[in-house]
N, C-alpha and C positions, 0 to 999 in steps of 0.2 A: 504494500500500500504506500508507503514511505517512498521507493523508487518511483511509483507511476507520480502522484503528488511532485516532486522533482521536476521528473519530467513533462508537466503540463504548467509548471511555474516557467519554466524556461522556455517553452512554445508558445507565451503567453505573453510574454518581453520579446521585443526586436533584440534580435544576437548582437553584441558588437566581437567580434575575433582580431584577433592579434598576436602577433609573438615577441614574446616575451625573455627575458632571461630568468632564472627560477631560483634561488638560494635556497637554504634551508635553516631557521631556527636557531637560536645555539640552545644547546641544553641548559645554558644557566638560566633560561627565561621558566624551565616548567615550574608551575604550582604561581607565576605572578599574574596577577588579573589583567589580562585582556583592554585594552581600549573599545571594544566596543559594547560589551556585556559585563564587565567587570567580571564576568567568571575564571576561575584559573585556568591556565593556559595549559594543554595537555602535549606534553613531547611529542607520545605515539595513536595522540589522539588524528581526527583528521579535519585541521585548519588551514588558513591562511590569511598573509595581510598583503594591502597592496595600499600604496599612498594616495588614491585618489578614485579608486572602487568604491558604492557605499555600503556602508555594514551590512551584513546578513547578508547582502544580495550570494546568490549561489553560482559559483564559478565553475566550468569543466575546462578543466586541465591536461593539456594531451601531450604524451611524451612518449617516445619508443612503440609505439603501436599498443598502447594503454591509454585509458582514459578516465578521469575520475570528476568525482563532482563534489569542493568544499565549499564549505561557506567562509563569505570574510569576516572576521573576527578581531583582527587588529590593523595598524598603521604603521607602513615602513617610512624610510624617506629615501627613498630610490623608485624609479619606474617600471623594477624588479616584482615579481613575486615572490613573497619569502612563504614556503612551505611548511608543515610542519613534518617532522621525521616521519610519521606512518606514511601524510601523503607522499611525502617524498621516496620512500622506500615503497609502497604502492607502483607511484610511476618510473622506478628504477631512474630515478637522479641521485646523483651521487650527495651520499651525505656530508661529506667535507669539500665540497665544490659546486661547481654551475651547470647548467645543463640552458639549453633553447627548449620552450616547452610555447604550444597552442594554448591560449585561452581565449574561453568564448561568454560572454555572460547576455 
């Protein structure tokens, strides 16, 4: 139910796509509250922040012929999407490095 809901939120929004560069997280950030929920921030949970996305909205993320769908949850300040470790280990981005990923919201 969760998946179909997703995906008729996002059929329901005009897409914008782009690519991107993708970071990931540092683990000093897990258990600090989030900029956009104040909830804690979950390492191998599946988030992401990006400096000019608006919160919650829900992002699919494509890398290596994988494809995932986070929500934004915080704010970087780069044009970067910074992942968190699940989703990054999800779409096989390297976790100590960058990777070029698709995102579409």
């Amino acid at each position: 139910m969760r998946k179909l809901l997703i995906l008729l939120a996002m059929l329901a929004a005009p897409a914008q796509a782009r690519t991107v560069t993708a970071t990931v997280y540092h683990p000093d950030f897990n258990g600090q509250p989030d900029y956009c929920t104040g909830k804690p921030y979950q390492h191998w949970g599946l988030s992401a922040a990006h400096a000019s996305i608006k919160c919650g909205t829900l992002v699919r993320v494509t890398h290596a012929g994988r494809s995932l769908v986070v929500p934004i949850r915080d704010r970087c300040d780069c044009d970067s999407i910074d992942l968190s470790a699940g989703a990054a280990y999800r779409l096989q981005v390297p976790l100590d490095g960058t990777a070029r990923v698709g995102i579409s919201y």
